[in-house]
C-alpha positions as CSV (number, residue, x, y, z in Angstrom):
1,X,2.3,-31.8,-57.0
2,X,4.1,-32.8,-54.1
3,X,5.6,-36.6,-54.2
4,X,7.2,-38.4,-51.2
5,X,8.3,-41.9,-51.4
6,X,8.6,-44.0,-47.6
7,X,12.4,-44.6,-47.7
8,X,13.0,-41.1,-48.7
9,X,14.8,-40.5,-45.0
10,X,17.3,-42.8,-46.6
11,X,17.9,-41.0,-49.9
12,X,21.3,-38.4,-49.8
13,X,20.5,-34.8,-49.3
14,X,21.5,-31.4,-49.0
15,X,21.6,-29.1,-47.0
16,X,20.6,-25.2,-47.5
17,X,21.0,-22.5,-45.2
18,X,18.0,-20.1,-45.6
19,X,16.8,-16.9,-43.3
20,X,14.0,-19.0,-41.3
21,X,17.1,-21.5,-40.4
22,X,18.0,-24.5,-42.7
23,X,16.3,-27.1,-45.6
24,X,17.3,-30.6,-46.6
25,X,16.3,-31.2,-50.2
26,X,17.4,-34.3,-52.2
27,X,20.4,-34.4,-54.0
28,X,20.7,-33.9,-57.2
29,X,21.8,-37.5,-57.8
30,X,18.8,-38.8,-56.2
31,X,16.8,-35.9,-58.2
32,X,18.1,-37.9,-61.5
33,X,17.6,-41.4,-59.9
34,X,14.0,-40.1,-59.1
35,X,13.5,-39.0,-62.4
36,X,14.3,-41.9,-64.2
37,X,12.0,-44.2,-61.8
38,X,9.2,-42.1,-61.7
39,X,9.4,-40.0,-64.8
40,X,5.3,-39.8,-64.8
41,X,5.7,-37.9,-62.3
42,X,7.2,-35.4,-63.6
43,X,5.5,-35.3,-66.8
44,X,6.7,-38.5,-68.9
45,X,10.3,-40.0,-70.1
46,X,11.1,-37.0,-72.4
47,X,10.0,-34.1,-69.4
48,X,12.5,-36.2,-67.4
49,X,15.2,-36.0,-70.0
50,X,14.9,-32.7,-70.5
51,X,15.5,-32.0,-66.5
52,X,18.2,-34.6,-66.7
53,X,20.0,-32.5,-69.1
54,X,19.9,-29.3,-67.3
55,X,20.8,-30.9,-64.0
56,X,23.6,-32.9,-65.3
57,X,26.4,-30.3,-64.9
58,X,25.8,-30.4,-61.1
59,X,25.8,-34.2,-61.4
60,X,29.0,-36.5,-59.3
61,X,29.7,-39.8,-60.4
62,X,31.1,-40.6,-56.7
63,X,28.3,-39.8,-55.4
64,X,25.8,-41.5,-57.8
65,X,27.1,-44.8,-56.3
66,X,25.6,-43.6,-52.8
67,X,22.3,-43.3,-54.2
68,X,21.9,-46.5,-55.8
């Protein structure tokens, strides 16, 4: 399932280059912010964790503070 939320234009992204051009996804601060306010969405607290721990390593605290 695809989710949107309607401030999402103000949520930090990045920016991938791909053949077809470029892609803005969310970052993966906002990822983990996202998880942890809508973790039904993605499948309940503990599926949220568990992508929480495999996206930490790619986690900055400095950045963090921009998302909140």
């Amino acid at each position: 399932t695809f989710t949107t939320k309607a401030d999402a234009e103000l949520s930090p992204t990045r920016q991938f280059n791909t053949p077809k051009g470029f892609i803005c996804v969310a970052s993966p601060e906002t990822i983990a912010l996202d998880l942890v306010t809508f973790p039904q969405k993605s499948g309940g607290m503990s599926s949220a964790f568990e992508i929480l721990s495999d996206l930490s390593e790619h986690l900055n605290l400095e950045n963090c503070k921009q998302v909140i």
